[in-house]
Backbone as JSON Lines, residues from 0, in Angstrom:
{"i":0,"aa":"X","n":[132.87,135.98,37.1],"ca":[131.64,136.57,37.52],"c":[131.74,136.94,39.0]}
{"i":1,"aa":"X","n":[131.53,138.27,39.21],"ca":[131.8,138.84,40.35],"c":[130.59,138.91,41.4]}
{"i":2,"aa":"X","n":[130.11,138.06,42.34],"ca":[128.78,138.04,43.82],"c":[128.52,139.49,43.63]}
{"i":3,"aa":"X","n":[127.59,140.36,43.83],"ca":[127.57,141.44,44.59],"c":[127.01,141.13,46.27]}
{"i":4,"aa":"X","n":[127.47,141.81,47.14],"ca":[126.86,141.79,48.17],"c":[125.54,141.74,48.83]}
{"i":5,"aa":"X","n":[125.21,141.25,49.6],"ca":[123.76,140.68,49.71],"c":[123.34,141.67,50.69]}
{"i":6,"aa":"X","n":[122.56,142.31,51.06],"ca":[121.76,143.25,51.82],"c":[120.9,142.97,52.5]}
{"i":7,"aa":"X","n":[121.16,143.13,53.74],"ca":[119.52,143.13,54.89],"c":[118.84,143.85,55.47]}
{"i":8,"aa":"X","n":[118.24,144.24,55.49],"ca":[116.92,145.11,56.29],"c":[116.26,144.18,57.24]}
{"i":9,"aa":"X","n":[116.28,145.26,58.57],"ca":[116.2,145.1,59.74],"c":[114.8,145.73,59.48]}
{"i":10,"aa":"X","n":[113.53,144.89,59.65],"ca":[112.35,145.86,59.97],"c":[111.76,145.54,61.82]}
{"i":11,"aa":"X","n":[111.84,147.32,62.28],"ca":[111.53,146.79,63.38],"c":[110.07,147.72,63.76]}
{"i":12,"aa":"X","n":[108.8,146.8,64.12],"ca":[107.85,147.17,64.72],"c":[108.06,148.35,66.53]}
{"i":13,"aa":"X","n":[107.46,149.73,65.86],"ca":[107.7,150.02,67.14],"c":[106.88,150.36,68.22]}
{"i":14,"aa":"X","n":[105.64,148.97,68.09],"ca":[104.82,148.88,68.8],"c":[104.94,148.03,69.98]}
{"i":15,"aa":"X","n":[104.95,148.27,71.09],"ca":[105.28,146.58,72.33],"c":[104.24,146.27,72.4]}
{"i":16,"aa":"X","n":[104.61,145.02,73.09],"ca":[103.26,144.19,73.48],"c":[103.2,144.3,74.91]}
{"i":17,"aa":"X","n":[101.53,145.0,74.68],"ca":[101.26,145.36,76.05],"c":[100.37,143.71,76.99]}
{"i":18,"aa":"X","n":[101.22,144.21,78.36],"ca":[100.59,142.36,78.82],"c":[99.47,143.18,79.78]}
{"i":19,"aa":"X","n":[98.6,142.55,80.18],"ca":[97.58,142.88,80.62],"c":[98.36,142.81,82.6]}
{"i":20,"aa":"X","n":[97.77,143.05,82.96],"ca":[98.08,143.26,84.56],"c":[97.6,141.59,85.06]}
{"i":21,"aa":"X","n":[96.37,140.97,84.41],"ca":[95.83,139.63,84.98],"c":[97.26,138.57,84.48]}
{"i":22,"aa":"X","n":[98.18,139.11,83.43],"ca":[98.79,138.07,82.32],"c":[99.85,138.4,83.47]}
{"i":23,"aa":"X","n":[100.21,139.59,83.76],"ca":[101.92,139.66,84.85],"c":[101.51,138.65,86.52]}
{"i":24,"aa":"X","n":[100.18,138.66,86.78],"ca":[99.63,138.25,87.95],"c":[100.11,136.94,87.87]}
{"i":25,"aa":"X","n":[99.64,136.38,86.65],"ca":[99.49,134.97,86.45],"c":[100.86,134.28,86.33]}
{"i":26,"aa":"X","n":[101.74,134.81,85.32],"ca":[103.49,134.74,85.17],"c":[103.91,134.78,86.71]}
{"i":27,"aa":"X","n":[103.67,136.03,87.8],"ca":[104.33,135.82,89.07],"c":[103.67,134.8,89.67]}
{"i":28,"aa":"X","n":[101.97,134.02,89.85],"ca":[102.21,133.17,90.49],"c":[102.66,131.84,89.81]}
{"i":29,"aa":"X","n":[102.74,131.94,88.81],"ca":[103.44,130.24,88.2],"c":[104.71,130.36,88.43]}
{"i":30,"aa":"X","n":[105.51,131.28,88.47],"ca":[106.98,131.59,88.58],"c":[107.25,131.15,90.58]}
{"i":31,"aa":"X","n":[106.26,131.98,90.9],"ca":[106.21,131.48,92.37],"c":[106.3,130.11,93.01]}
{"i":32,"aa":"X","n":[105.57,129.01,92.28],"ca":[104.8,127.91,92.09],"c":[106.16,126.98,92.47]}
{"i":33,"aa":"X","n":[106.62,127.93,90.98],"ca":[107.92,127.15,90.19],"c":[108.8,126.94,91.34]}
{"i":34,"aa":"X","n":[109.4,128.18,92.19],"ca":[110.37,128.13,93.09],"c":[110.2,127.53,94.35]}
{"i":35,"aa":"X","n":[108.98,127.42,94.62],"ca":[108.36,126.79,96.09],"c":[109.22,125.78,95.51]}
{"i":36,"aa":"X","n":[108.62,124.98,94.25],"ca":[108.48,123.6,94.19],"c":[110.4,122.76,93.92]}
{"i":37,"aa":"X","n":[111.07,124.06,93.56],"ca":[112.69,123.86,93.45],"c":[113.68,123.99,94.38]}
{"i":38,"aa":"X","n":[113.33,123.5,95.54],"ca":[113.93,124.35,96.41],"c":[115.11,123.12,96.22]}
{"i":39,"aa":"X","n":[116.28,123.06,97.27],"ca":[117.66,122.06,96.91],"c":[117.13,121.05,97.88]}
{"i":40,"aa":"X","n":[116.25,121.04,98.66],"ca":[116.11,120.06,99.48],"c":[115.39,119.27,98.7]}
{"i":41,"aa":"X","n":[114.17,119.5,97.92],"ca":[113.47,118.66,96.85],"c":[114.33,118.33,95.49]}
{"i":42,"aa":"X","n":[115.11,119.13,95.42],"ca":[116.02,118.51,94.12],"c":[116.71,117.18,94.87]}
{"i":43,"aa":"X","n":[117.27,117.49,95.51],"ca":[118.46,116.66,96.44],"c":[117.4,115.4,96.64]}
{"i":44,"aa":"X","n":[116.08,114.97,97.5],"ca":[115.69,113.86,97.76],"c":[115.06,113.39,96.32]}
{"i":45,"aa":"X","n":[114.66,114.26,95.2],"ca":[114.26,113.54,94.24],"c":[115.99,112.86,93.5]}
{"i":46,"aa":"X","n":[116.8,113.3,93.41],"ca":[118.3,113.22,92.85],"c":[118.11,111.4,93.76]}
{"i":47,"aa":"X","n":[118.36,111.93,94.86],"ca":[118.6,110.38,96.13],"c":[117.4,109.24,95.44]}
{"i":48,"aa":"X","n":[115.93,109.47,95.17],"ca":[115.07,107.96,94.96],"c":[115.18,108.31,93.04]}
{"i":49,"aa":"X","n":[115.93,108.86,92.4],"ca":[116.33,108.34,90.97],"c":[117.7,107.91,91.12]}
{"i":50,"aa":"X","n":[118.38,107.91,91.98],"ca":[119.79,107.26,91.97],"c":[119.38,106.05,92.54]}
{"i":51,"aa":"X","n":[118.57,105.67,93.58],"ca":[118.06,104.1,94.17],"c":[117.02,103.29,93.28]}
{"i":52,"aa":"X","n":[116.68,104.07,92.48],"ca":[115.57,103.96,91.54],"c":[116.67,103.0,90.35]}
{"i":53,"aa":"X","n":[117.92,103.83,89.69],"ca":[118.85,103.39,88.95],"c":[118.8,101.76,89.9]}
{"i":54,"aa":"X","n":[120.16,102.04,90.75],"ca":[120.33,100.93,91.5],"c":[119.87,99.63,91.39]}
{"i":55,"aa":"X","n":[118.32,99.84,91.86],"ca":[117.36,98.57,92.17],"c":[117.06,98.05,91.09]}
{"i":56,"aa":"X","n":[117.08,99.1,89.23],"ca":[116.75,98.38,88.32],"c":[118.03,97.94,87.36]}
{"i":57,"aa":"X","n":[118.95,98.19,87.75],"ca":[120.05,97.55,87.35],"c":[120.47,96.02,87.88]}
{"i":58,"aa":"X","n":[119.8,96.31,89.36],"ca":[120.27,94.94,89.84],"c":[118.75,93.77,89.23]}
{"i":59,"aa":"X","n":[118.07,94.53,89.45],"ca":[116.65,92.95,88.83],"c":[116.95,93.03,87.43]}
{"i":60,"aa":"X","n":[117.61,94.13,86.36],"ca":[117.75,93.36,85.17],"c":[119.25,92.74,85.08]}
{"i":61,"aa":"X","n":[120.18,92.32,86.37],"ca":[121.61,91.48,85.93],"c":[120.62,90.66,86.56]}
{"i":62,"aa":"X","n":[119.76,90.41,87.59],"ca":[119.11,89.11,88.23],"c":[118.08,88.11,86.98]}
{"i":63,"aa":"X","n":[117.44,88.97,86.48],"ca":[116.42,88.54,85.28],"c":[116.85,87.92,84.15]}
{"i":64,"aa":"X","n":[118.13,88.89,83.78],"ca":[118.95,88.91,82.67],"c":[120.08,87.39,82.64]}
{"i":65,"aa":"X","n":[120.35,87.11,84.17],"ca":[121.37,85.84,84.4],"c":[120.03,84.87,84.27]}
{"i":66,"aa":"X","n":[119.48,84.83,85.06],"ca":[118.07,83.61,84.62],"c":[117.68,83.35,83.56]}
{"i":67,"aa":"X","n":[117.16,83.77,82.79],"ca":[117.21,84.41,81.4],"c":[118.28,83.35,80.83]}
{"i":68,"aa":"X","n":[119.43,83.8,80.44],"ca":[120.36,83.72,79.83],"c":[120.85,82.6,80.16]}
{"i":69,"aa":"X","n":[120.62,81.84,81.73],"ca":[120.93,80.41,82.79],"c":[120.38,79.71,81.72]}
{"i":70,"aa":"X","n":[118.87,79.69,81.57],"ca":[117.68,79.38,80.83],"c":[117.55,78.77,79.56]}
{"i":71,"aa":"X","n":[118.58,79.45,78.56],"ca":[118.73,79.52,77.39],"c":[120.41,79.14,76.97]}
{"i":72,"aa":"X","n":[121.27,79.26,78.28],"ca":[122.27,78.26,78.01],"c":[123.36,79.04,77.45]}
{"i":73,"aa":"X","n":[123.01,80.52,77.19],"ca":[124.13,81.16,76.11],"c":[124.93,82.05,76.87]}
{"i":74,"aa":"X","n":[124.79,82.52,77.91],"ca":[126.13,83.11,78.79],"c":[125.93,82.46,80.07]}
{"i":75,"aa":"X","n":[126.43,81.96,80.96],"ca":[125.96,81.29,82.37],"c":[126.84,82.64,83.59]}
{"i":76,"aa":"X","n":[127.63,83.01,83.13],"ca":[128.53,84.1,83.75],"c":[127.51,84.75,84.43]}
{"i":77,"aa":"X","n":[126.45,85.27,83.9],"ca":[125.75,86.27,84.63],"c":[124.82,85.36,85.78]}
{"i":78,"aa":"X","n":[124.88,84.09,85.73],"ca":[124.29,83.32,86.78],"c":[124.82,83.52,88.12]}
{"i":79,"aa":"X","n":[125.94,83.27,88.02],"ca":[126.75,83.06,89.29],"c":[126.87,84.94,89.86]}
{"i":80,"aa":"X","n":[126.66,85.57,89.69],"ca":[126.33,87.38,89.98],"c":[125.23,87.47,90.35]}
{"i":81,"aa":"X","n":[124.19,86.75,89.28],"ca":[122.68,86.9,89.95],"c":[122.52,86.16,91.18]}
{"i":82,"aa":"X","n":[123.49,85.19,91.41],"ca":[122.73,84.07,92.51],"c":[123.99,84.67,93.79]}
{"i":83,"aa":"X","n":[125.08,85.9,93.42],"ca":[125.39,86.27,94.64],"c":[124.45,87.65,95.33]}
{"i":84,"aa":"X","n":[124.13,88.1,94.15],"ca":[122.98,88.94,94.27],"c":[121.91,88.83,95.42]}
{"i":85,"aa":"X","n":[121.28,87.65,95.03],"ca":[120.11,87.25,95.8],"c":[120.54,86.52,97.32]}
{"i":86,"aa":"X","n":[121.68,86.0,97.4],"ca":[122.11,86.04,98.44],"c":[121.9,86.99,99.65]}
{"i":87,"aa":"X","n":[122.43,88.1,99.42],"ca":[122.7,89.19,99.7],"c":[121.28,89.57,99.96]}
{"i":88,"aa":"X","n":[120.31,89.59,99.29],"ca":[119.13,90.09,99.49],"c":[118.4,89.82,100.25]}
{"i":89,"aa":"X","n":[118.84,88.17,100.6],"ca":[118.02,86.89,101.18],"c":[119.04,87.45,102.73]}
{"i":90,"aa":"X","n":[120.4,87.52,102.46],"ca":[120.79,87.69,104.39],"c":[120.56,89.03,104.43]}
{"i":91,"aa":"X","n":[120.11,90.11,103.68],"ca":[119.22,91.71,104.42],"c":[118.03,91.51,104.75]}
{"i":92,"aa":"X","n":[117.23,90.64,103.99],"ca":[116.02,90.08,104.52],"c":[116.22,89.79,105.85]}
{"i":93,"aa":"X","n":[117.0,88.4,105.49],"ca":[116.53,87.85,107.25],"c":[117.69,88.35,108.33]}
{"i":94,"aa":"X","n":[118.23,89.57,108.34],"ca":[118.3,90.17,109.57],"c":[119.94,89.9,109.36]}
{"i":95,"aa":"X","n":[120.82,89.53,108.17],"ca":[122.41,89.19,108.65],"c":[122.59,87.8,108.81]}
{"i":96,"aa":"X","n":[122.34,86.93,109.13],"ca":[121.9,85.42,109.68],"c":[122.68,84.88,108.64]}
């Protein structure tokens, strides 16, 4: 049994869509909006407090996570990380000391 070939028709409307002059107004100032708000200096400092953002919550969940886990007796490894951790936190606190 031999397919015959399958056929498509292209129907094309050859009406456009007309945008109103208030609808192009509105597209240039949101488009405007858009680029104020992208500039590389705002990419770049938002990039910098989601990379410190990462950072700070990686380190309170190995700190939480070793307590935690100190707590319950089933890995102690992450104790001795958390408690150099806080070290560290405790001599930026007080000045290096």
């Amino acid at each position: 049994m031999k397919e015959e070939p399958t056929k498509t028709i292209l129907i094309h409307d050859d009406q456009e869509d007309n945008l109103d002059s208030e609808d192009v107004k509105s597209l240039k100032e949101t488009l405007g909006s858009m680029d104020e708000k992208l500039t590389k200096k705002a990419l770049f400092i938002g990039g910098v407090l989601r990379g410190a953002g990462v950072i700070v919550g990686a380190t309170g969940l190995v700190i939480i996570g070793g307590f935690i886990l100190r707590y319950i007796g089933v890995f102690p490894g992450l104790d001795g990380l958390a408690e150099i951790i806080l070290q560290a936190f405790d001599k930026a606190r007080l000045g290096g000391s």
